[in-house]
ZAZA-959822 format. One record per residue (C-alpha): x, y, z; residue in one letter. Coordinates in pm, whole numbers, plus 50000, padded with zeros to 5 digits. Example, Ala and Ser with C-alpha at 12.3 -4.5 7.8 and 13.67 -1.06 7.14 Angstrom:
! ZAZA-959822
512304955050780A
513674989450714S
//
This chain:
! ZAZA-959822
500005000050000X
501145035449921X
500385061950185X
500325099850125X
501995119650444X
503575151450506X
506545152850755X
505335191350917X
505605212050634X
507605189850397X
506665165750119X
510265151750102X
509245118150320X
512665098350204X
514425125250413X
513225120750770X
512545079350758X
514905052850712X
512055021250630X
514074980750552X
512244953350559X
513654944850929X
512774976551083X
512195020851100X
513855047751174X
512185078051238X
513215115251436X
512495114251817X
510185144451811X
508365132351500X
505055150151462X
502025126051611X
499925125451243X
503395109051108X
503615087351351X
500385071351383X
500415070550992X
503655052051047X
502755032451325X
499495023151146X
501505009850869X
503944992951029X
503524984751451X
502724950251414X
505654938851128X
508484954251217X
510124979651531X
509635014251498X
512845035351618X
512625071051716X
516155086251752X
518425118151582X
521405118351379X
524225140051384X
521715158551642X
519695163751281X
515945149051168X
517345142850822X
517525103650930X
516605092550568X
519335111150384X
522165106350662X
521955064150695X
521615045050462X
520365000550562X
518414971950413X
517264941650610X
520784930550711X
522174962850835X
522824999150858X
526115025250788X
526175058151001X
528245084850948X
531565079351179X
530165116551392X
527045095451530X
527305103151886X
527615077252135X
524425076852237X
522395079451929X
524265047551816X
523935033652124X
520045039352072X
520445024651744X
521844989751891X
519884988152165X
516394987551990X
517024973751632X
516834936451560X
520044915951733X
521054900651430X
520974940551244X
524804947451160X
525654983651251X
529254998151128X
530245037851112X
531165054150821X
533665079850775X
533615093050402X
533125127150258X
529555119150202X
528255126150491X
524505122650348X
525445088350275X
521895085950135X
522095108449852X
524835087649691X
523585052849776X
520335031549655X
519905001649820X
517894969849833X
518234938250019X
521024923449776X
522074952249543X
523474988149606X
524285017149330X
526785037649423X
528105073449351X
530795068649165X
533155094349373X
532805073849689X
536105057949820X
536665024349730X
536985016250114X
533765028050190X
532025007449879X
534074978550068X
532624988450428X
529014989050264X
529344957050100X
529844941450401X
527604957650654X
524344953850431X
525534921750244X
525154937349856X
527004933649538X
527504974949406X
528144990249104X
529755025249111X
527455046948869X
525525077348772X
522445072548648X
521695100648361X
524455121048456X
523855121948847X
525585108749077X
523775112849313X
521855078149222X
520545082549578X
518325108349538X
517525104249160X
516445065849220X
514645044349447X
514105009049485X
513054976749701X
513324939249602X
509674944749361X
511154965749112X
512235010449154X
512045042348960X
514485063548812X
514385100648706X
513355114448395X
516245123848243X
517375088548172X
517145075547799X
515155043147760X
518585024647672X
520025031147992X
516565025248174X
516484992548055X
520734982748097X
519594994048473X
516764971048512X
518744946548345X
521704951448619X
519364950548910X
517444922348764X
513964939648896X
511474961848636X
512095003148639X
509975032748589X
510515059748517X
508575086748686X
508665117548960X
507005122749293X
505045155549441X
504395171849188X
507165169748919X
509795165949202X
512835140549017X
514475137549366X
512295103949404X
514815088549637X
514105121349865X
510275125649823X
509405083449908X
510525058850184X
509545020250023X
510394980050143X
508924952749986X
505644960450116X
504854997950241X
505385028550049X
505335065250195X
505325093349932X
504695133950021X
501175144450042X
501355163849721X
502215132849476X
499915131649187X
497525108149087X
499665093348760X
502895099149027X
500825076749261X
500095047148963X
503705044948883X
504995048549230X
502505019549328X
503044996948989X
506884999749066X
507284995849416X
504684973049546X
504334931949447X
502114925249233X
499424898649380X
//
């Protein structure tokens, strides 16, 4: 199911939630209509974790996880990660990060067994992400960004890309990730589709301003199809 919710004043969901198919991440003051929105989603699946990064609510652009574990950037304080241990799954793998990229999340898409990768990040970093979340990656742009992170999103179903990409490379990228792509935007026009929708395998937040045709490819790409 796709769900329609505004984080305050901001349609850019991706940035404030981290969502995996083991668990949530969320800001500890989140507003209570994003919450129970969340919470209505999700409660009886998977834990729900309320926490800060970097002191910031920019969770979603700052971490970046799938269902086997989560990078932080190496200036998580000691008890933010500690929060982060204590209430995520045991057998969640949590490693620091310390690369120039702070907002990890705008240069990484991830699913549960493959990662894109800006192609500027260090090659010991790649190495560090390989392990932690268990992925095979391919350092990339995808039409002319590098930041694949925020141009792209995807789950285990199938993703969407930005607009600017040419059918030839849509299809070599669907190809490479071995799930279907579409291309499309999300509120209203918006290409930063990795910033403007949180997704697993099953649940799919998008900004409360997403179109009706944004909402039919967003749902036709992301969800499984019964």
């Amino acid at each position: 199911m796709v769900i329609k919710i505004k984080y305050q004043r901001s349609d850019l969901v991706g940035v404030y939630m981290k969502l995996t198919n083991s668990f949530c991440i969320i800001p500890h003051d989140t507003p209570a209509n994003f919450y129970k929105s969340t919470k209505n989603e999700l409660y009886d699946k998977i834990p729900i974790i309320t926490t800060s990064i970097l002191g910031s609510r920019s969770i979603g652009r700052l971490i970046i996880g799938n269902k086997k574990g989560i990078v932080v950037p190496y200036q998580t304080t000691v008890e933010e990660f500690e929060n982060l241990k204590n209430f995520l799954p045991e057998d969640i793998l949590i490693k620091r990060c310390d690369d120039k990229f702070s907002a990890l999340a705008n240069s990484v898409c991830t699913n549960d067994y493959i990662a894109l990768v800006n192609p500027e990040i260090s090659l010991q970093t790649v190495e560090l992400i390989s392990d932690v979340l268990g992925v095979e990656i391919f350092r990339m742009s995808i039409g002319k960004e590098n930041l694949v992170g925020s141009y792209c999103i995807f789950n285990n179903n199938g993703g969407i890309i930005h607009p600017s990409v040419q059918f030839e490379e849509q299809d070599e990228l669907s190809s490479l990730l071995e799930i279907p792509l579409l291309i499309g935007t999300v509120n209203c026009g918006n290409k930063l589709v990795g910033s403007g929708i949180s997704t697993n395998d099953w649940a799919t937040f998008c900004g409360l301003s997403t179109t009706q045709s944004e909402l039919f490819v967003i749902e036709t790409a992301l969800m499984k199809k019964k």
